[in-house]
C-alpha atoms as one frame of an Amber mdcrd trajectory, in Angstrom:
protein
  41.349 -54.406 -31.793  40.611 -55.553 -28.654  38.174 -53.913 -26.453  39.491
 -51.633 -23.415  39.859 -53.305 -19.923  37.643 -50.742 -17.662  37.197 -51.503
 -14.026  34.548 -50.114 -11.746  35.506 -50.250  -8.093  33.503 -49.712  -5.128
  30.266 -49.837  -7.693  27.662 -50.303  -5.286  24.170 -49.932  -6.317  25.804
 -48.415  -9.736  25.970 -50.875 -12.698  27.882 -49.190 -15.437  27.201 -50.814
 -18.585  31.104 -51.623 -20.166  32.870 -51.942 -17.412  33.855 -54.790 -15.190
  31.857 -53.556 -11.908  33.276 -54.332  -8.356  32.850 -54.582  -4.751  33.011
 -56.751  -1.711  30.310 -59.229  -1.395  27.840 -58.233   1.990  25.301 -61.402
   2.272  21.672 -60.298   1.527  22.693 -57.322   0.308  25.177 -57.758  -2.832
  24.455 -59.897  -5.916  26.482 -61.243  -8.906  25.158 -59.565 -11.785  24.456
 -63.451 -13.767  22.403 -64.126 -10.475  20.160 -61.062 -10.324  19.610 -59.988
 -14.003  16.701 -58.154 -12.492  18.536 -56.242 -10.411  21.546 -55.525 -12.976
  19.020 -53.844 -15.160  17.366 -51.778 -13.093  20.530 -50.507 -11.218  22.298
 -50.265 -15.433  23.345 -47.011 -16.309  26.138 -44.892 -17.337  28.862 -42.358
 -17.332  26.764 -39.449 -18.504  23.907 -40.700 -16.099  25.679 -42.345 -13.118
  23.548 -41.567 -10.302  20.459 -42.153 -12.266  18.219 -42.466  -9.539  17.686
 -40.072  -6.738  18.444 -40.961  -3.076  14.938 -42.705  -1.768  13.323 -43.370
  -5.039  15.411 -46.438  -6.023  14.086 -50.066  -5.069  16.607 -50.655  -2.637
  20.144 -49.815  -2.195  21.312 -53.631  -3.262  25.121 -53.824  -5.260  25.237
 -55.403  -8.117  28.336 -56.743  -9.418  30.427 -59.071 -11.863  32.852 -60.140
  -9.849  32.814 -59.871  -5.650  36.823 -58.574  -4.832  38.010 -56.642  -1.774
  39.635 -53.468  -2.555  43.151 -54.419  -1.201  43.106 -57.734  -3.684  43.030
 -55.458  -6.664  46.841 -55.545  -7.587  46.893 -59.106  -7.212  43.688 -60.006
  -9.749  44.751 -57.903 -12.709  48.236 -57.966 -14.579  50.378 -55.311 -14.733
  49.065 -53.062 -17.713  46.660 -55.088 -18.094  43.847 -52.749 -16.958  43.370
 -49.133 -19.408  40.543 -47.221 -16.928  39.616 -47.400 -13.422  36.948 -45.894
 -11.338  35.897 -45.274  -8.303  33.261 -42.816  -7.273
């Protein structure tokens, strides 16, 4: 069985553990998450739990992400079907 394509969009400073997490890169402030490990587990969460810090009492607002993509490249990256769950909070 193979495991479930999941995309994250627009992830910010949300990593969601399982899913392929998004956004646009913004120098000094958004990281690839094999650059900034650090960073990837503090911001790691999930569904159940997605804002798991409070506004103000996170380290800093930085995105963490696997993969740096503008929104309006999406259809272009990805297959058709190829993709079973999107989200975007």
């Amino acid at each position: 069985m193979t495991e479930e394509v999941k995309l994250h969009l627009g992830c910010g400073p949300v990593y969601l553990e399982g899913w392929t997490n998004i956004d646009v890169y913004n120098k000094g402030y958004a990281h690839l998450s094999t650059e900034r490990e650090d960073l990837r587990d503090y911001n790691k969460t999930d569904l159940a739990n997605y804002y798991k810090y409070t506004r103000g009492t996170r380290k800093g607002d930085f995105v963490v992400a696997d993969m740096y993509m503008d929104l309006a490249e999406i259809p272009y990256q990805f297959e058709n079907e190829s993709v079973d769950k999107i989200l975007i909070v």
